[in-house]
N, C-alpha and C positions, 0 to 999 in steps of 0.2 A: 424564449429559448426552448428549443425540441426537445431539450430530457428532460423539462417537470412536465409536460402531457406525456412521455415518455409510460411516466410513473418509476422508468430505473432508479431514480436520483429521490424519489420524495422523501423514504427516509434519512436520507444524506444530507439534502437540504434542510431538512429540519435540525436535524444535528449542526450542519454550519452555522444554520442561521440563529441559532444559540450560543455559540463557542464564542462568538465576538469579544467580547470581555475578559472571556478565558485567556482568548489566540492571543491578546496583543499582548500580555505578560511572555508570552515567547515569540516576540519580536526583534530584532536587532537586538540583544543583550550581549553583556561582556560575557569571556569565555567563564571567567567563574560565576558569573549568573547561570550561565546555562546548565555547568555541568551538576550545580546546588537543583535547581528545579528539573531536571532531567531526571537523578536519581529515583527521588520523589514520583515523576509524573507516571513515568514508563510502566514501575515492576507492580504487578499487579493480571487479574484475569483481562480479558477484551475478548467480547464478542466481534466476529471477525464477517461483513460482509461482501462475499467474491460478487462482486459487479460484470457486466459482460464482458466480453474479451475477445479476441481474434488467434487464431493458430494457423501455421502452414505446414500440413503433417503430408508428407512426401510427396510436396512441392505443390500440392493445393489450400488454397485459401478458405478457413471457415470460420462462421461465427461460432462465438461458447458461449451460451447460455450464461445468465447470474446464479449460480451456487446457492445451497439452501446458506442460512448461519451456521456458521463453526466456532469456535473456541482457539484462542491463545494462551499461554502465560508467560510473563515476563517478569524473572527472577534474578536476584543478585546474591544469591547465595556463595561463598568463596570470590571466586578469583573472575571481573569481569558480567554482563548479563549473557543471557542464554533466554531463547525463545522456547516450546513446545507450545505443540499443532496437533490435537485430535486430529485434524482433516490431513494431516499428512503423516501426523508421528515422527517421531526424533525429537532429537533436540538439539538446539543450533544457534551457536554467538551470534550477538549483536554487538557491531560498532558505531560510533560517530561516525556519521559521512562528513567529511570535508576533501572539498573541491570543486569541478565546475559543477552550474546550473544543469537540473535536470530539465527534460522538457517533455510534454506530452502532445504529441503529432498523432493522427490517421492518415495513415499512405492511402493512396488515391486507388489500387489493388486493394484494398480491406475489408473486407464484409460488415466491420462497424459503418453508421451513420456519424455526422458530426454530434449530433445528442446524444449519443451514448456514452460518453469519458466526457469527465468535466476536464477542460483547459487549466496550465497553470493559471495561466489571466482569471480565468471565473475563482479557482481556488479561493485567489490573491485578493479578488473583489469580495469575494464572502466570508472572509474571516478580516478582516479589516487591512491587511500590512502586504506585503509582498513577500509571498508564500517560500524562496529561496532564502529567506533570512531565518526562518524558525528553523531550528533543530532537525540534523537529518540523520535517519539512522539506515545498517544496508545487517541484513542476513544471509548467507548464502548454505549451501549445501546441497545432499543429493538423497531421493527418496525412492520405492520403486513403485511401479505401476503399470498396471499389463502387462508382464512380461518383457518390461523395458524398465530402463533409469531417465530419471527426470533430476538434471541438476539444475538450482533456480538461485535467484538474485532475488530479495525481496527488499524495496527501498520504501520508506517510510518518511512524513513529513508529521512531525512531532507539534500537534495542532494546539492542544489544551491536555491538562491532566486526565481530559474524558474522550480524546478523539485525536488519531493519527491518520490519515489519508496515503496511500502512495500504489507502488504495483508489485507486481512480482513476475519476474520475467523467469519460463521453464524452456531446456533444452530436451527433448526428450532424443533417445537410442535406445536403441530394440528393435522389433517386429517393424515398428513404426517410427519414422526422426522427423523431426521437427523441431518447431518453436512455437511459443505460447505467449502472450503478457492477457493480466487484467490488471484491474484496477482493484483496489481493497478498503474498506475503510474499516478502522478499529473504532469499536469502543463502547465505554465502561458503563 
């Protein structure tokens, strides 16, 4: 595979290729399995690392660099969790995703390579189970940035008590409009 000479993916890969034992505890479980070891898994810090990504800001295609590490926290304090992001600021619900399978494609226009975003399939293969069935969570809201607003979708695949995977898809308006996704992975 092209992203472990990459190097994008090597700490990722390490990360996976540890969770295995973790991951299948959040496998196909009943819904009161999930939502018992969800509570637990989630609320907590997570180092947060932005992987590369693709944008189309007024209407050309670029790559985006991987991001230094940033910081999460996921808290359940009152009513519901809620995220906060040094790298963005705010603070912002988190729910259970249910519904259809997510997927991760590179449109054939993309300035990513195929090694740069792990597939759901490799996910699926490296934490042991078929990665649509662990716990999915989604955050959304809007932040500013250069003199524009950036409103994002952030979904998450609920891997082990130590590790989440998923993307965060941004709209940006302003100066400049577009779209954005990378990939992200959490953890503790």
């Amino acid at each position: 595979m092209t992203w472990i000479g990459k190097g994008l993916w090597a700490g990722v890969l390490a990360g996976l290729l540890a969770a295995p034992a973790l991951a299948t505890e959040f496998c196909d479980l009943s819904e009161g399995d999930t939502e018992a070891l969800l509570q637990d898994a989630i609320v907590g810090t997570w180092k947060v690392e932005s992987t590369a990504g693709k944008a189309v800001i007024n209407g050309m295609p670029m790559f985006i660099p991987p991001r230094v590490l940033s910081d999460a926290k996921i808290d359940a304090e009152g009513i519901g969790w809620r995220i906060t992001s040094t790298d963005i600021g705010g603070e912002y619900p988190v729910t259970r995703y249910v519904g259809e399978n997510w997927r991760y494609e590179i449109a054939k226009d993309s300035p990513l390579e195929d090694g740069d975003i792990l597939t759901i399939e490799e996910i699926s293969v490296l934490i042991g189970c078929d990665v649509q069935t662990v716990p999915r969570l989604h955050a959304s809201g809007s932040y500013p940035e250069q003199g524009g607003t950036v409103d994002f979708d952030l979904f998450l695949f609920v891997i082990s008590d130590e590790l989440m995977q998923g993307v965060t898809v941004g709209r940006m308006s302003g100066p400049a409009t577009g779209a954005a996704i990378r990939q992200l992975v959490f953890s503790k």
